[in-house]
C-alpha positions as CSV (number, residue, x, y, z in Angstrom):
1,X,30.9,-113.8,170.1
2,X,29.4,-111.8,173.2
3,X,32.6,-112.8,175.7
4,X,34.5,-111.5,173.1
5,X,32.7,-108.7,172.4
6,X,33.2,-108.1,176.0
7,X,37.0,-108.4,175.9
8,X,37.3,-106.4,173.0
9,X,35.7,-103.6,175.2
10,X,37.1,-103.9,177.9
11,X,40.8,-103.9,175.5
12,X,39.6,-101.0,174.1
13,X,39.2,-99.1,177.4
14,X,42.8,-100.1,178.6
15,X,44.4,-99.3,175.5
16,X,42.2,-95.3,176.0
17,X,43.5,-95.1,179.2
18,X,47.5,-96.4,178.3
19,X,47.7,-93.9,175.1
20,X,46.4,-91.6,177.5
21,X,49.0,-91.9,180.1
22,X,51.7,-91.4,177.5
23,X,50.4,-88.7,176.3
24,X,50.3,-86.4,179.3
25,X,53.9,-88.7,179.9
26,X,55.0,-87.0,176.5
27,X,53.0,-83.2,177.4
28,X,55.2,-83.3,180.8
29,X,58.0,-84.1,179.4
30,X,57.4,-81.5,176.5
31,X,57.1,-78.8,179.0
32,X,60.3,-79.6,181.0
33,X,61.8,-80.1,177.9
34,X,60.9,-76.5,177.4
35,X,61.6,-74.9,180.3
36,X,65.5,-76.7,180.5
37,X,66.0,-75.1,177.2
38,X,65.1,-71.6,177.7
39,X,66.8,-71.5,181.7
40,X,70.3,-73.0,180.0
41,X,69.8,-69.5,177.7
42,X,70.6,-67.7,180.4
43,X,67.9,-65.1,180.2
44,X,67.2,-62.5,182.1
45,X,64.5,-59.9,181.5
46,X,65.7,-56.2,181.4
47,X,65.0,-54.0,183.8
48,X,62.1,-52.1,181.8
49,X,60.2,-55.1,181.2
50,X,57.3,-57.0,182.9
51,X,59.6,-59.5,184.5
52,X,62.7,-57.0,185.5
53,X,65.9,-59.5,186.9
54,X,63.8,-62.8,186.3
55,X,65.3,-66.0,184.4
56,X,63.4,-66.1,181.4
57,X,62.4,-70.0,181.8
58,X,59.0,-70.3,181.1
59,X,57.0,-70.5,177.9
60,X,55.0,-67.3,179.1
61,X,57.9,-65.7,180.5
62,X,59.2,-66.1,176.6
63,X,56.4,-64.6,175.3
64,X,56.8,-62.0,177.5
65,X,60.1,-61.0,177.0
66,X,59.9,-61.6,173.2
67,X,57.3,-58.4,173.2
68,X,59.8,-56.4,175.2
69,X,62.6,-57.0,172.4
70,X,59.8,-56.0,169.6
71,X,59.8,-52.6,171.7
72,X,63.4,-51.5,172.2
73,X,64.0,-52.9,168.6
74,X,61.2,-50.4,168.0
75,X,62.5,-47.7,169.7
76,X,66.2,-48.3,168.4
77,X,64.8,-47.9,164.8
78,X,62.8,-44.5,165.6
79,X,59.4,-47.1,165.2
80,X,59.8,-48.3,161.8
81,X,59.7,-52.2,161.3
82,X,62.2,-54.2,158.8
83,X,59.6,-53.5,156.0
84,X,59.6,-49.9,156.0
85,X,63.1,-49.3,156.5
86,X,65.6,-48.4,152.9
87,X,67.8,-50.7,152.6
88,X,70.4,-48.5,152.3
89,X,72.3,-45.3,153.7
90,X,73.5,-42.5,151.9
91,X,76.9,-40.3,152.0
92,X,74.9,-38.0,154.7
93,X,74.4,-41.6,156.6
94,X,70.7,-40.8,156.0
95,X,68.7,-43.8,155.1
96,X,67.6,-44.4,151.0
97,X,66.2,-47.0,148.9
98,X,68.4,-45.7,145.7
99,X,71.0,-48.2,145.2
100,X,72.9,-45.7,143.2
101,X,72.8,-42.7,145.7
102,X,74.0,-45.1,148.4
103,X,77.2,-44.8,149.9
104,X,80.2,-47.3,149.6
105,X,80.9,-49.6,152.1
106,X,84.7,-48.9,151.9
107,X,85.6,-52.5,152.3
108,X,83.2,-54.5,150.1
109,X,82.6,-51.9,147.4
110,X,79.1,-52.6,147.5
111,X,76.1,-50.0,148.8
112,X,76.6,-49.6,152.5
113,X,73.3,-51.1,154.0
114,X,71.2,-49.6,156.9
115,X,72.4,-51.0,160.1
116,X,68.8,-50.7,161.9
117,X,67.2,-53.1,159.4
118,X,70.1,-55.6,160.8
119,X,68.4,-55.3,164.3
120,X,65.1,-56.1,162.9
121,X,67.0,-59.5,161.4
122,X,68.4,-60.3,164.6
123,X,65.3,-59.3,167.4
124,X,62.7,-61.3,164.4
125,X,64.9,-64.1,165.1
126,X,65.3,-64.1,168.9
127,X,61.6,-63.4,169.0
128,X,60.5,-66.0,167.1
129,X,62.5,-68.5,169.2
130,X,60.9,-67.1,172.2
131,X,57.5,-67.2,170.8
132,X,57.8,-70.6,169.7
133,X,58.8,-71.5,172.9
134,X,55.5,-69.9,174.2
135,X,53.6,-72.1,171.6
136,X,55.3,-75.3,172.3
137,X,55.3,-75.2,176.0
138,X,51.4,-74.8,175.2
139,X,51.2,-77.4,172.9
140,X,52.7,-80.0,175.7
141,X,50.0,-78.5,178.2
142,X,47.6,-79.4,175.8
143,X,48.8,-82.8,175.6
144,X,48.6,-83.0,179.2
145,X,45.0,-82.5,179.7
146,X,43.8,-84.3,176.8
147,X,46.0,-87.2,178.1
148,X,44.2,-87.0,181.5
149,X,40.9,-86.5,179.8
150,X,41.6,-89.8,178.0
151,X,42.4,-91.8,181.2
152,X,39.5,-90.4,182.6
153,X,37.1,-91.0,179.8
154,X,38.7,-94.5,179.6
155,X,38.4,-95.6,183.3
156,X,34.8,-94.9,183.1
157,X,34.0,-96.4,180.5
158,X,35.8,-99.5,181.8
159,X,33.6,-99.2,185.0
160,X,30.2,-99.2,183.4
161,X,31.9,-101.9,181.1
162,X,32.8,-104.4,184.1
163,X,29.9,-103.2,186.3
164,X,27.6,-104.2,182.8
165,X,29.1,-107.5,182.6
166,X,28.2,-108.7,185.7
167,X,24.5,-108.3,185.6
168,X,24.5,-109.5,182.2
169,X,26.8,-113.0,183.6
170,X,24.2,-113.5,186.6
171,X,21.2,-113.5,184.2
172,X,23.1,-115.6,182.2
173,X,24.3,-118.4,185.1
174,X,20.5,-118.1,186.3
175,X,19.2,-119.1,182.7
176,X,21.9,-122.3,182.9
177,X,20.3,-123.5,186.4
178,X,16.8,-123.1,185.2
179,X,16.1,-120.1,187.8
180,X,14.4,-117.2,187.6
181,X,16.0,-113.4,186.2
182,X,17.8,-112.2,188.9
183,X,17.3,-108.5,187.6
184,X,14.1,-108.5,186.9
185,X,12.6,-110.4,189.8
């Protein structure tokens, strides 16, 4: 039972150390998975923002850029956010949230909605991509370290497991010839 007690140790610490190499495998290949992505997007941050003519193609690069889109869509819709916007315009073009004093969109009938709330629909979603981006490429850096951690954690363990065993198998080999404990004297 003690050799394979022994075994099953040692076992144990390979397998740590394997399902720790795939997972910093799996975190690098998350991140480049990541960075492909966003660089095949094509890019480029504007020339007012923190990263003026670079290739968006990093997760913090993403993140980045997705809070200089919050700001122009901010200043596009004079600081208001989707939420406090009317939904609709009036005959004056002035925005309302009376359905009935709306104006007609000519071609649909229907009240003619505020165009700036579209811009919030349209940067929430392009920002959200980009922050999720952010939070993914630090998800696979995550991966990567506690993958490492766990080859490390298992590789020493293994050591004091093997360097164990051999005290243990010379006291043992001395007992079978009848000779005295090596370790203690």
């Amino acid at each position: 039972m003690n050799d394979l007690a022994r075994k099953g140790g040692i076992a144990a610490r390979l397998f740590l150390i394997l399902v720790g190499v795939a997972a910093a495998v799996i975190g690098f290949v998350g991140r480049d998975t990541v960075r492909s992505d966003l660089a095949r997007e094509q890019i480029v941050g504007t020339p007012d923002s923190p990263i003026p003519g670079q290739k968006v193609d990093t997760g913090g690069e993403a993140k980045t850029f997705a809070s200089t889109i919050r700001r122009h869509t901010l200043e596009a819709t004079g600081g208001q956010t989707y939420a406090q916007m009317p939904r609709f315009l009036d005959e004056s073009g002035k925005p309302t949230e009376d359905e009935a004093a709306a104006a007609k969109d000519p071609k649909t009938g229907q009240p003619a909605e505020n165009p700036a709330r579209n811009i919030w629909i349209s940067s929430t979603a392009f920002q959200t991509a980009l922050n999720t981006a952010y939070f993914a490429e630090n998800v696979a850096n995550f991966a990567i370290v506690v993958g490492i951690a766990m080859v490390l954690v298992g590789i020493g363990f293994l050591v004091l497991t093997v360097r164990l065993l051999k005290p243990a198998q010379a006291v043992t080999r001395a007992r079978a010839r009848g000779g005295a404990n090596p370790v203690t004297g």
